[in-house]
VEXDREN-2710 file (C-alpha; in Angstrom, 1 decimal):
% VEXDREN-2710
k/r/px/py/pz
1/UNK/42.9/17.3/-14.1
2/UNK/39.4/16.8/-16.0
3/UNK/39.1/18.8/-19.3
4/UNK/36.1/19.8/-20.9
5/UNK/36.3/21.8/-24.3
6/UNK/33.5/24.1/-25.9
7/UNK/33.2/26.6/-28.6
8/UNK/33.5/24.1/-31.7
9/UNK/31.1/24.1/-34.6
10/UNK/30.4/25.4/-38.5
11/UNK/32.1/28.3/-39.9
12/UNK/33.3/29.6/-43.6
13/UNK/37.1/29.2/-45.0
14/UNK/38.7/32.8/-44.0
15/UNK/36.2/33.2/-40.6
16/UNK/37.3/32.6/-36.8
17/UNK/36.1/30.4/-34.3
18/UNK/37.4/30.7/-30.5
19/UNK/37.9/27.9/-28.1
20/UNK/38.1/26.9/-24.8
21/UNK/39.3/24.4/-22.4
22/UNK/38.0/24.4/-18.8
23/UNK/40.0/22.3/-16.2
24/UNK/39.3/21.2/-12.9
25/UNK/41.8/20.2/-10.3
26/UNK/44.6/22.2/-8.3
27/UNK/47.1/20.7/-10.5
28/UNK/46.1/23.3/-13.4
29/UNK/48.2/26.1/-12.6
30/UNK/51.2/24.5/-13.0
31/UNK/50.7/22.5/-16.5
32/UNK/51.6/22.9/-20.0
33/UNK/48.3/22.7/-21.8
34/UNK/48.4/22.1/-25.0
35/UNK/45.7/22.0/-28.4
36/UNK/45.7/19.4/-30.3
37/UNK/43.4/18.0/-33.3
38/UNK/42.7/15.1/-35.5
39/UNK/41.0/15.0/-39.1
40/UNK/39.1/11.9/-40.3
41/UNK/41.6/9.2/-40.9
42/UNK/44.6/10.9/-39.9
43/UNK/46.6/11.0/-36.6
44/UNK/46.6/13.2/-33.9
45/UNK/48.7/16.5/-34.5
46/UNK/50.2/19.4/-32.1
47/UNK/49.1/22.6/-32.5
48/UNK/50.3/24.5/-30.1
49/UNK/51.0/24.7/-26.2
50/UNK/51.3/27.3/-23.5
51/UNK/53.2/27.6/-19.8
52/UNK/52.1/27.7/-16.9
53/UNK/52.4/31.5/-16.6
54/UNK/51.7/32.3/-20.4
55/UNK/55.1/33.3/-20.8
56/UNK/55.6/30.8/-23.4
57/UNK/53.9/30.0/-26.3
58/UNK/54.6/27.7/-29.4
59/UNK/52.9/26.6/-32.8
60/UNK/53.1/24.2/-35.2
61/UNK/54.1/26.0/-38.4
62/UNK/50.3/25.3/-39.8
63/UNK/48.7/27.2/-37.6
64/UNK/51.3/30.0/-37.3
65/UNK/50.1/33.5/-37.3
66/UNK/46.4/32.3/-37.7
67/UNK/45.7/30.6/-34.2
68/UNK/46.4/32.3/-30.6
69/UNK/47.0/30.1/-27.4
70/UNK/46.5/31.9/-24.3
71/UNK/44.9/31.0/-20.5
72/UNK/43.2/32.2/-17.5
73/UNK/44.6/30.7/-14.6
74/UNK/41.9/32.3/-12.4
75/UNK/39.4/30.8/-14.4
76/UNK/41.2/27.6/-15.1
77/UNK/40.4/27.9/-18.7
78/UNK/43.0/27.9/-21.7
79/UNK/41.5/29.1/-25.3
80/UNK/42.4/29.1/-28.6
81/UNK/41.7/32.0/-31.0
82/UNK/41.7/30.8/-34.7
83/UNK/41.6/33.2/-37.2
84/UNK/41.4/33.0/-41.3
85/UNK/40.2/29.3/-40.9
86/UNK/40.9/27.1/-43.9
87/UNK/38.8/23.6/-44.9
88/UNK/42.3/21.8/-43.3
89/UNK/41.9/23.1/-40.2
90/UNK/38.8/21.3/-40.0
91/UNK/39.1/18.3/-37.2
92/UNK/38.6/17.3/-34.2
93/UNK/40.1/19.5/-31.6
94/UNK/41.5/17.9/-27.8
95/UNK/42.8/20.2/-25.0
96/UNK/46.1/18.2/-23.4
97/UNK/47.7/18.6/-19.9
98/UNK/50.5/17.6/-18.6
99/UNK/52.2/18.3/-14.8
100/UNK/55.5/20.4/-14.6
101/UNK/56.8/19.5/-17.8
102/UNK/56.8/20.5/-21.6
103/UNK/55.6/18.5/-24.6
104/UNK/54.9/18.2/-27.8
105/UNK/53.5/15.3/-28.4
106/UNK/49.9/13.3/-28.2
107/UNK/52.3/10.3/-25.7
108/UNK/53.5/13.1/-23.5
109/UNK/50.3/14.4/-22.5
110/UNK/48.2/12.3/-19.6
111/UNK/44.9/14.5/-19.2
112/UNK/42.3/15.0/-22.6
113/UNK/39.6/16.6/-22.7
114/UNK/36.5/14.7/-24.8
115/UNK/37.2/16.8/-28.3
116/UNK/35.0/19.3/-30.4
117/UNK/34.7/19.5/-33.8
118/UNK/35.6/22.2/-35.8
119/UNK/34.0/21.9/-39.1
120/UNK/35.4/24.5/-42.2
121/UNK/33.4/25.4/-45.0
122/UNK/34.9/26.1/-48.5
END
């Protein structure tokens, strides 16, 4: 699976920002992908993953209520709405994905996608 994320860039504490993941490769339809992100000098953190069908959805308690994981499967593309942005959400963002099984964390996860930066004004 190859990864490619977009939709990264400036925008004010309290605005919204939407991003996506595309993915090549069969193997898409049937792996967890995940969001994950990284701030300058800190490590990488989960924030939130989906199934394979969209059935199931989780977030880490940061993000909760603001940001919205959700994929197209006949688009191969997985997004992630974030709403009321605040200055520490601002990182780097990665798309994850990882065959047939569930995780959580950055070691579980085998395909990345190159980042984009979300950058939060105050």
């Amino acid at each position: 699976v190859q990864l490619v994320e977009s939709g990264g860039g400036l925008v004010q504490a309290g605005g919204s920002m939407r991003l996506s993941c595309a993915a090549s490769g069969r193997a898409f339809s049937r792996s967890y992908m995940s969001w994950f992100r990284q701030a300058p000098g800190e490590s990488r953190e989960f924030v939130a993953v989906i199934s394979w069908s969209g059935a199931y959805t989780y977030y880490a308690d940061s993000v909760k209520g603001r940001f919205t994981i959700s994929r197209d499967n006949a688009k191969n593309t997985v997004y992630l709405q974030m709403n009321s942005l605040k200055p520490e959400d601002m990182a780097i963002y990665y798309c994850a994905a990882r065959e047939n099984r569930l995780g959580y964390g950055p070691s579980d996860y085998s395909y990345w996608g190159q980042g984009t930066q979300v950058t939060v004004s105050s």
